[in-house]
Steps between C-alpha positions, in 0.01 A plus 500: 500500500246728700379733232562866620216681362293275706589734800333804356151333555385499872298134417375425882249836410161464415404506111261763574764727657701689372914345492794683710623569163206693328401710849664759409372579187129399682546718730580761210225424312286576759663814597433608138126387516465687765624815410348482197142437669613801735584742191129424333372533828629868484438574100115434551513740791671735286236446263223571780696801644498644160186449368346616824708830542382789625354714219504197283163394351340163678442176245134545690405797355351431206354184625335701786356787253365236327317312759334858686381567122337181499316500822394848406366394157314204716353678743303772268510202238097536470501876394818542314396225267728302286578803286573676763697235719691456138611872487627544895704217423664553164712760656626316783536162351691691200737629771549203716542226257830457251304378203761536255696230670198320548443488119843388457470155706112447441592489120835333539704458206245569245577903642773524331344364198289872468538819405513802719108572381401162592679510851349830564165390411506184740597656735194738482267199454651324799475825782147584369397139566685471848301856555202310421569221700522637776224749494283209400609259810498733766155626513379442830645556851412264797798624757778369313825642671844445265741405797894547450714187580882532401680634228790298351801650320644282233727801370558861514237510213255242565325399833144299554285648723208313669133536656184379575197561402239390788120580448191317595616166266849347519821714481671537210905482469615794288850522390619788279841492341631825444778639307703828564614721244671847637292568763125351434378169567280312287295180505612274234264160618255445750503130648149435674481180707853366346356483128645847283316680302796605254563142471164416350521791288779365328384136451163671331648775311766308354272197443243718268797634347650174435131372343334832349773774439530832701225651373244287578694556906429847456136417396411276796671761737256780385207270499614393869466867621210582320302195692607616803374888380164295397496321857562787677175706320 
């Protein structure tokens, strides 16, 4: 007997091609991918649209105050002094950065291991040594120019925004990640030449707190910003 089901199977097709049988529901698969692609397509430009709306605030803004403090602090670098590169920063870089969150991830899960005191206290140490690090590195001016690239919306609350810093030595790849809460941006990491800063932060922080305790973190984080204070003299 010539077994029936047989006929439901086109077998002269190719095995690479799809059979008479399952085109249909191909051809709706596809339909669905596509539609699906086309409806992401249009949520990320929702995303852009509303981000970017008029009135709303840009994910460059803070990233852009930032950078015309620094090349202000560079180029009257000689007279301000570190001291006084230190103190036109502090405001700024107290504004622009989110270093609550920052604490958060840089400590990982040994922040919910502290009391409020302790959280408060780390996150004091950590923006007075970012403060110092940057007063400390960017003492000189030689033309450097910070040049905007793209900005990249991952969500309504959270884009990456990129630039370049070019200068008389090789550019430099800055990209900040910024987070929105209401209506203000802030920077949450800053990835220079693909290797993150808040990333090393939390393999060192959590490795001395792993070895030593969090005490002796808050130690070396003090004695960190003091060298750069005694460099800087």
């Amino acid at each position: 007997m010539i077994d029936r089901r047989a006929r439901l199977v086109d077998t002269s097709a190719p095995m690479n091609q799809p059979s008479l049988y399952f085109a249909p529901w191909v051809s709706a698969h596809r339909s669905m991918k596509s539609l699906v692609s086309a409806l992401c397509t249009c949520l990320m430009a929702y995303l852009v649209q509303t981000a970017f709306a008029e009135g709303a605030p840009s994910p460059t803004q803070p990233v852009d105050k930032l950078n015309a403090t620094l090349i202000e602090v560079m180029k009257d670098a000689q007279r301000l002094g570190y001291t006084g590169r230190y103190k036109k920063l502090e405001p700024v870089i107290k504004e622009v950065f989110q270093f609550d969150t920052i604490a958060q991830v840089a400590l990982g899960g040994h922040w919910k291991k502290l009391d409020t005191a302790q959280q408060q206290t780390f996150i004091m140490k950590l923006t007075d040594l970012s403060i110092a690090t940057y007063a400390s590195q960017f003492d000189s001016y030689e033309g450097q120019v910070f040049r905007f690239d793209a900005t990249d919306i991952a969500r309504p609350d959270r884009a990456v925004v990129r630039y370049t810093m070019t200068g008389p030595k090789e550019p430099k790849k800055f990209e900040y990640i910024v987070n929105r809460t209401g209506d203000k941006w802030q920077i949450v990491n800053v990835v220079v030449d693909g290797i993150s800063d808040l990333a090393l932060k939390k393999a060192q922080y959590t490795s001395v707190i792993d070895r030593e305790g969090f005490a002796s973190l808050l130690v070396k984080l003090t004695q960190k910003t003091a060298d750069y204070a005694k460099k800087g003299s």
